[in-house]
C-alpha positions in Angstrom: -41.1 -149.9 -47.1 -38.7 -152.7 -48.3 -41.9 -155.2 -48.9 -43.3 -152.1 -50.8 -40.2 -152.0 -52.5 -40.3 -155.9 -53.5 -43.8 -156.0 -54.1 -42.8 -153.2 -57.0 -40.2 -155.0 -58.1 -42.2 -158.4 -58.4 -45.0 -156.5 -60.4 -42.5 -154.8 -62.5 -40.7 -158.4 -63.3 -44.5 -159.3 -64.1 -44.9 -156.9 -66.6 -41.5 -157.6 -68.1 -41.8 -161.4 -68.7 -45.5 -160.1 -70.0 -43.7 -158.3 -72.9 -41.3 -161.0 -73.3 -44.2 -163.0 -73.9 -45.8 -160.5 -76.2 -43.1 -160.4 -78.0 -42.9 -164.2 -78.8 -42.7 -165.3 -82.8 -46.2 -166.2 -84.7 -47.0 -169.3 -85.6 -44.0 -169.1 -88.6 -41.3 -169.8 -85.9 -42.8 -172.7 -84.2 -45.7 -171.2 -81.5 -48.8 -172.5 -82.3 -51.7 -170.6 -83.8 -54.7 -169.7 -81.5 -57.0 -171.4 -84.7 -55.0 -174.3 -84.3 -54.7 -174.3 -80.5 -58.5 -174.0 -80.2 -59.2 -176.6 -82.8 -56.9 -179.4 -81.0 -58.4 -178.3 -77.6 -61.6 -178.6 -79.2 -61.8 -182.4 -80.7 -60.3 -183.3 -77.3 -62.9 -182.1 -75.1 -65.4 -183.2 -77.7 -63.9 -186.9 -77.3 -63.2 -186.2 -73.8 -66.9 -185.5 -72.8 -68.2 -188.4 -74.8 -66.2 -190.6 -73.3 -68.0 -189.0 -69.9 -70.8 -189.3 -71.1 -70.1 -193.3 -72.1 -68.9 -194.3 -68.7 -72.4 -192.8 -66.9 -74.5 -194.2 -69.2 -71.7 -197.6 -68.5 -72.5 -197.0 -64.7 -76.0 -197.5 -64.3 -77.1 -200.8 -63.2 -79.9 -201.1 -66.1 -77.1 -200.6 -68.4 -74.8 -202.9 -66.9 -77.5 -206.0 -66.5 -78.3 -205.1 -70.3 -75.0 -205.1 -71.9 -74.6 -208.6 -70.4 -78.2 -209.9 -71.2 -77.1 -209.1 -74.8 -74.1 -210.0 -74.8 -74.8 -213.5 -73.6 -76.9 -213.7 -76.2 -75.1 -212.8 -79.0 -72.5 -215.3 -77.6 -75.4 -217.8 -77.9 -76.5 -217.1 -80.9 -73.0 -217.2 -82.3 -73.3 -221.3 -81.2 -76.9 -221.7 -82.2 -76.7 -220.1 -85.7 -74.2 -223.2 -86.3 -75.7 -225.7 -84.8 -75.8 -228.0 -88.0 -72.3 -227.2 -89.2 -70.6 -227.7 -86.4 -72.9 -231.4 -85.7 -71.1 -232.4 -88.9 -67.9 -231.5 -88.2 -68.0 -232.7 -84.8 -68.4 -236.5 -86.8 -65.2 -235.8 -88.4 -63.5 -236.0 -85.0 -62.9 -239.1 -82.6 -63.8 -237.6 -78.9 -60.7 -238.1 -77.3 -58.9 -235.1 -79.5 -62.3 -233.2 -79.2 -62.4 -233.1 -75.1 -58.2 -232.5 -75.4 -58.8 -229.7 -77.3 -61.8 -228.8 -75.3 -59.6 -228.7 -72.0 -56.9 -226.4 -74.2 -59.1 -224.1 -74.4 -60.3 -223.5 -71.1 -56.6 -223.3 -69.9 -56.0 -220.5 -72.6 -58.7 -218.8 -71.1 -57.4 -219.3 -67.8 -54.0 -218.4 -68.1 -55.1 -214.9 -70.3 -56.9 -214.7 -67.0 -53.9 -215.0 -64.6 -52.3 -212.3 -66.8 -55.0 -210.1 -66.5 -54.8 -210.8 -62.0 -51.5 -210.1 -62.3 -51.6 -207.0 -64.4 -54.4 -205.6 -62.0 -51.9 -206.7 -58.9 -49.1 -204.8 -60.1 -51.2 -201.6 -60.5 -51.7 -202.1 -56.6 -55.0 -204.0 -56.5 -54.8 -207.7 -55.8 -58.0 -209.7 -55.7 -58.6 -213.3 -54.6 -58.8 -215.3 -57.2 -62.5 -216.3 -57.2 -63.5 -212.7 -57.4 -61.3 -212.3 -60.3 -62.9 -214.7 -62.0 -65.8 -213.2 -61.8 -64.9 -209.8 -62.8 -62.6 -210.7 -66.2 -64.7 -214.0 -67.2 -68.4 -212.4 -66.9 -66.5 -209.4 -68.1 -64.9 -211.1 -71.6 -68.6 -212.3 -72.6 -68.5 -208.3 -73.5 -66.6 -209.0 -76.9 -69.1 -210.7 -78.2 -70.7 -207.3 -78.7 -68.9 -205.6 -81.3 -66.3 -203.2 -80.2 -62.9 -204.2 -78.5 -63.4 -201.8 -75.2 -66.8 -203.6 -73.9 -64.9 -205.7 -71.7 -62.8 -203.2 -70.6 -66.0 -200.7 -69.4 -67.9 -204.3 -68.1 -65.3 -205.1 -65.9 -64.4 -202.1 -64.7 -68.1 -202.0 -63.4 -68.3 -205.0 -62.1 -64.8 -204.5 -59.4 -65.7 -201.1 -58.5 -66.7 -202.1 -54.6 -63.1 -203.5 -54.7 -60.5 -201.6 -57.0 -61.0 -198.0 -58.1 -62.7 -198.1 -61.8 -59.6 -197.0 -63.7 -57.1 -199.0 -62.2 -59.4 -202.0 -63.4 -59.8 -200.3 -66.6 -56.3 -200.2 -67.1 -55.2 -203.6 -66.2 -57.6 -205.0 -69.2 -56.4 -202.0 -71.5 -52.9 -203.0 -70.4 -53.6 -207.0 -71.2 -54.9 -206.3 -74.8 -51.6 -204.1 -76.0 -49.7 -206.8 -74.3 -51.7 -210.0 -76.1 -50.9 -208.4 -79.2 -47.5 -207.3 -78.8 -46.9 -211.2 -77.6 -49.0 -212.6 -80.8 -46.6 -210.6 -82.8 -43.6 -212.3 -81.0 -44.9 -216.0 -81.1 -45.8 -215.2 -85.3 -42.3 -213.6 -85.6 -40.9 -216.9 -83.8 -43.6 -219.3 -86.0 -43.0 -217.2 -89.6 -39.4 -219.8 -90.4 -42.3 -222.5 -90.3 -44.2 -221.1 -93.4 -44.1 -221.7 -96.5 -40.9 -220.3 -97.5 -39.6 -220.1 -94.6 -40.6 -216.2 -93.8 -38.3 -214.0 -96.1 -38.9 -210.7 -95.8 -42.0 -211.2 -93.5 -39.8 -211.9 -90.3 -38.4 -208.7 -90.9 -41.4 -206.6 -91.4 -43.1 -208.6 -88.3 -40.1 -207.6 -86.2 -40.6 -204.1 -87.0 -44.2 -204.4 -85.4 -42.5 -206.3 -82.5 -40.3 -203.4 -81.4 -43.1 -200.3 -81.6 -45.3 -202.6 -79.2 -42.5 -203.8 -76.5 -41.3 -200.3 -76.4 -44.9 -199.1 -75.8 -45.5 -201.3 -72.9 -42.4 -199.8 -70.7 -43.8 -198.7 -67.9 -42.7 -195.0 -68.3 -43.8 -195.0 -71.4 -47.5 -196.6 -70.7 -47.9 -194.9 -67.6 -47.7 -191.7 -69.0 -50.0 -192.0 -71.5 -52.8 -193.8 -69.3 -52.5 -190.7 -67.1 -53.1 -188.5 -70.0 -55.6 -190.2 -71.3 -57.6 -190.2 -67.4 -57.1 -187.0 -67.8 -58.9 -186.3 -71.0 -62.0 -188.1 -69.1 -61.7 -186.2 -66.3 -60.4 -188.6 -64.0 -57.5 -189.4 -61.1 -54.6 -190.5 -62.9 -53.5 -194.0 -61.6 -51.8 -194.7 -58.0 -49.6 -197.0 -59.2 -47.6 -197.4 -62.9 -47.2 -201.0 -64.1 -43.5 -202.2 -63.4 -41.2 -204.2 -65.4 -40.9 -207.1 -63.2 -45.1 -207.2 -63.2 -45.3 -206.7 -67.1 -42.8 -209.6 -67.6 -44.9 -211.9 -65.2 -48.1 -210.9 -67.4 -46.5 -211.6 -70.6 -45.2 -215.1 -69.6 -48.8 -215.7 -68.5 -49.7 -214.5 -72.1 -47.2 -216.5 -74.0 -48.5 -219.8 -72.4 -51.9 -218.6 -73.3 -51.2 -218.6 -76.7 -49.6 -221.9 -76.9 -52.4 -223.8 -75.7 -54.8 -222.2 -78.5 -52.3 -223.5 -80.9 -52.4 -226.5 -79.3 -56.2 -226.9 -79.3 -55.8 -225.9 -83.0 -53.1 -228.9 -83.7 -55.9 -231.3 -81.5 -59.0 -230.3 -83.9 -56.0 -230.4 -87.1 -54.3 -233.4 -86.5 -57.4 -235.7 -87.0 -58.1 -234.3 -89.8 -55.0 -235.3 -91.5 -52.4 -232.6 -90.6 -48.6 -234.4 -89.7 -48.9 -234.9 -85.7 -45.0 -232.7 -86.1 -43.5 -229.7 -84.5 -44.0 -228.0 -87.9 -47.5 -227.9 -87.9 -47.5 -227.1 -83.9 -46.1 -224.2 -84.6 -48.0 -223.1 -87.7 -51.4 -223.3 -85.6 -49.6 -221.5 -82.5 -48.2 -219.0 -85.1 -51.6 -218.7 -86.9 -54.0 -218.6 -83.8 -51.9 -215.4 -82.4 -52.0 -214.0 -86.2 -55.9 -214.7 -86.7 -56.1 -213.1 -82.4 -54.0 -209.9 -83.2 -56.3 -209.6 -86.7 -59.2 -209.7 -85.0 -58.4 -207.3 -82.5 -57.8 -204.3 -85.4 -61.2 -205.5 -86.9 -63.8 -203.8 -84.0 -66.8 -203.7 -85.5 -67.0 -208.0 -85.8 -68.0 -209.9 -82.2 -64.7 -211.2 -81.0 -63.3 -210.4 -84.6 -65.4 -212.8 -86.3 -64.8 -213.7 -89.5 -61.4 -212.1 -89.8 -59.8 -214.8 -87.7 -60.9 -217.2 -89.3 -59.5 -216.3 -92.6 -55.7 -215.8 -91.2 -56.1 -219.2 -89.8 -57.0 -220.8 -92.5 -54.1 -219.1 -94.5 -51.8 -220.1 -91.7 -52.7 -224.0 -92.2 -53.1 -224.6 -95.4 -50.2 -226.2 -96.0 -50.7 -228.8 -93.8 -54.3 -229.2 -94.4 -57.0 -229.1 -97.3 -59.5 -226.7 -98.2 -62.6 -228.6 -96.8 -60.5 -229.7 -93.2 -59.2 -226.3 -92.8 -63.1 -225.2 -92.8 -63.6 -227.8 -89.9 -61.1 -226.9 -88.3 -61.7 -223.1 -87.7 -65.2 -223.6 -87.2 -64.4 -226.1 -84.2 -62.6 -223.4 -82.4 -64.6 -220.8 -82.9 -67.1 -223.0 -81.0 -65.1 -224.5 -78.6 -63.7 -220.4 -77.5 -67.4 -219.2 -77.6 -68.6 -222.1 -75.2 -65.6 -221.6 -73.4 -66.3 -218.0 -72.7 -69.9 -219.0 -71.6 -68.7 -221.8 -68.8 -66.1 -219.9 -67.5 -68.6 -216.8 -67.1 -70.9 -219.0 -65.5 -68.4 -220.7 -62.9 -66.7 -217.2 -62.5 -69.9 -216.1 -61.3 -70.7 -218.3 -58.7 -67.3 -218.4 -57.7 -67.0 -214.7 -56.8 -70.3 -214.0 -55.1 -68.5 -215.1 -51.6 -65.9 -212.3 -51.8 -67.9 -209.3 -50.5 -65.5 -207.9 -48.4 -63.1 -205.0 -50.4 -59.8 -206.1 -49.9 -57.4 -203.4 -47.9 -56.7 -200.0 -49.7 -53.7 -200.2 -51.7 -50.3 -198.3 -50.8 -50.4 -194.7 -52.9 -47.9 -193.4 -55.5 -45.2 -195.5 -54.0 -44.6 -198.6 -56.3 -44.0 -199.3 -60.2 -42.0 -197.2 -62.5 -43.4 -193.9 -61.8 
């Protein structure tokens, strides 16, 4: 009788919440419309189920051998198409600077690498280093295909025996907000070395600084990965990133960027910039400029073209017209040939480490 009684009184509470519910304000006092409701739910699952539809297409092996076949190609092509120009340029350069420059490059590589390993470690999957070689170098020959998510989906693919598909997605998704937010900190440091000495455009780059680092918190980051995993229709991650394994990745990323400047300085210097600090710093300043540019500009291979013009505006004071031309052109090649070697030896390098590496810990690390 008294669980009659309770079960009446539970239905009856039931009911009453349902009027309190009925009786909530219209859309004029803050609820949201059912138009607008349905709308919003609608362009999500529209986006959602593409982006379903984009990582089965992603999964298939002919898709995967495809994407790289052409995206080595392009790479290629990107080397080939210059051939000429860059034969003349090279002539402009004695070979020690050209091989220094060379080996600057591969360690940028490297070290954006490293950052990448120790991103992926801190979401709870560490791999040996030979077989992340092979996932983020044959991976990053996916940029040359225009888009900036291709090497995100490639390398994802190319792990999945070894680290569940959206941890690896996240640990590259994580690496390019955190390249950028550190090029904007290395070109708010580098901006007193302009002409003029900044102004009022160290201020508006510190304004870009602090929207960035405060997306990368780990609260903040997690939480929106695990939405956005959501949206797709997938697990949300095991494991948030962490502040101690964010600050490890970006002092990865800061070195990165100053050996690009310093392969810039190498291919400069020759060509009559002053061997100084000052123009270190512009090509440091104005590679991480020309990176972050290139990033916004998705539908150029590795943000061609738009790199190469905030280069050149970085180091023209310390160079002419005709060097600066050189000069951007030499990196360009020396990156893309980079990318290409690296893939190569990253490949070989990882076919050895078959064996998945131990299941990481659940939920229990990062700040989560």
């Amino acid at each position: 009788m008294q669980g009659r009684r309770r079960g009446s009184h539970h239905a009856h509470g039931e009911r009453a919440r349902g009027r309190r519910r009925d009786r909530q304000p219209g859309p004029g006092f803050g609820a949201e419309s059912p138009l607008t409701g349905s709308a919003r739910g609608g362009l999500l699952g529209t986006v959602a189920d593409l982006g379903r539809r984009l990582l089965a297409v992603a999964q298939s092996r002919p898709a995967r051998v495809g994407f790289i076949t052409v995206a080595v190609a392009l790479a290629a092509w990107a080397l080939w198409s210059q051939w000429p120009e860059v034969v003349q340029a090279v002539h402009r350069l004695d070979a020690a600077h050209l091989v220094a420059a060379a080996v600057a490059t591969v360690a940028n590589l490297s070290l954006t690498g490293l950052a990448w390993r120790a991103l992926l470690a801190d979401l709870g999957a560490r791999l040996p280093v030979g077989l992340a070689a092979r996932v983020f170098f044959v991976g990053q020959v996916g940029k040359y295909v225009p888009g900036s998510l291709w090497p995100m989906i490639v390398q994802a693919e190319l792990a999945k025996r070894h680290v569940a598909r959206r941890s690896t997605a996240a640990a590259t998704f994580v690496l390019i907000l955190l390249s950028g937010a550190s090029a904007l900190l290395v070109v708010l440091l580098t901006l007193p070395f302009g002409p003029g000495g900044g102004g009022s455009r160290v201020r508006w780059a510190a304004l870009l600084v602090l929207p960035a680092a405060a997306l990368l918190h780990p609260g903040v980051l997690g939480r929106l990965l695990d939405r956005g995993l959501r949206l797709l229709g997938r697990d949300p991650l095991e494991r948030w990133t962490s502040l101690r394994g964010t600050a490890t990745a970006t002092a990865w990323a800061l070195a990165a960027w100053f050996f690009a400047g310093l392969q810039v300085w190498l291919l400069a210097v020759p060509l009559g910039a002053p061997a100084t600090w000052r123009t270190l710093a512009l090509a440091i300043g104005g590679y991480a400029l020309a990176w972050a540019i290139g990033l916004v500009v998705v539908v150029a291979p590795a943000g061609a073209g738009a790199r190469e013009v905030a280069l050149a505006a970085f180091l023209s004071p310390v160079l002419d017209r005709g060097a600066v031309v050189v000069v951007v052109l030499l990196s360009r090649v020396l990156f893309t040939a980079a990318d290409l070697a690296l893939a190569g030896i990253g490949f070989a390098a990882g076919r050895g480490d078959l064996t998945p590496p131990a299941a990481p810990a659940s939920s229990s690390g990062g700040a989560r």
